[in-house]
N, C-alpha and C positions, 0 to 999 in steps of 0.2 A: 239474192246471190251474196250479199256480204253479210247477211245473217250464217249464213252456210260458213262463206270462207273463216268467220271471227269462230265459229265452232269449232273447224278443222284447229285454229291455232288456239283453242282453248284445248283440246283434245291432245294434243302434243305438248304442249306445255303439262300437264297434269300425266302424261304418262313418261315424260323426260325426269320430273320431278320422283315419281314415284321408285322410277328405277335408281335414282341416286339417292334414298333413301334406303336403299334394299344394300346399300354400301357400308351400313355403320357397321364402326365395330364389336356390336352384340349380334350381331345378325350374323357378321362373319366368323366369327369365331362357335363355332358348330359344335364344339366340344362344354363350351364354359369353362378349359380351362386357363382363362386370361390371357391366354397368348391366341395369336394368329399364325397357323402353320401354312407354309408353302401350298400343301396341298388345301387348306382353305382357302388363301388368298385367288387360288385356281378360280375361281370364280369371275374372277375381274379383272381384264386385261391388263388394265392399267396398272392394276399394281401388284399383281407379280412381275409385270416388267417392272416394277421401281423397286421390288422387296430387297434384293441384297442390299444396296445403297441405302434404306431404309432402316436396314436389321443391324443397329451400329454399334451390338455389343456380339454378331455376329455369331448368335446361339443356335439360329435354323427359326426363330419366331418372331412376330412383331408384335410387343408390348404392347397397350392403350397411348405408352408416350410415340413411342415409333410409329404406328401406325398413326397419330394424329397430323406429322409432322409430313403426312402423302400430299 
């Protein structure tokens, strides 16, 4: 049984992991062109609820610095 249970939490940990990998900023930016637009950040709750706050030269995108600083 605690073989099993250390699985389960090896299992979660490796797929928690995997999805916040799936966050960087080449991945998100769908286009390649340097920027992150709103509708790409769409992707990830978190941060298009932070993107205005984040977009601090207030263009509609978030740069590799702007987007680092999530």
């Amino acid at each position: 049984m605690k073989t099993f249970q250390s699985t389960l939490v090896l299992m979660a940990l490796a797929s928690s992991s995997a999805a916040f990998a799936a966050t960087d900023f080449d991945t998100l930016d769908v286009d390649g062109n340097g920027a992150i637009s709103q509708a790409e950040a769409s992707v990830d709750a978190e941060l298009l609820s932070k993107f205005e706050k984040l977009d601090t030269n207030q263009d509609g995108e978030l740069s590799e610095d702007e987007f680092s600083k999530a």
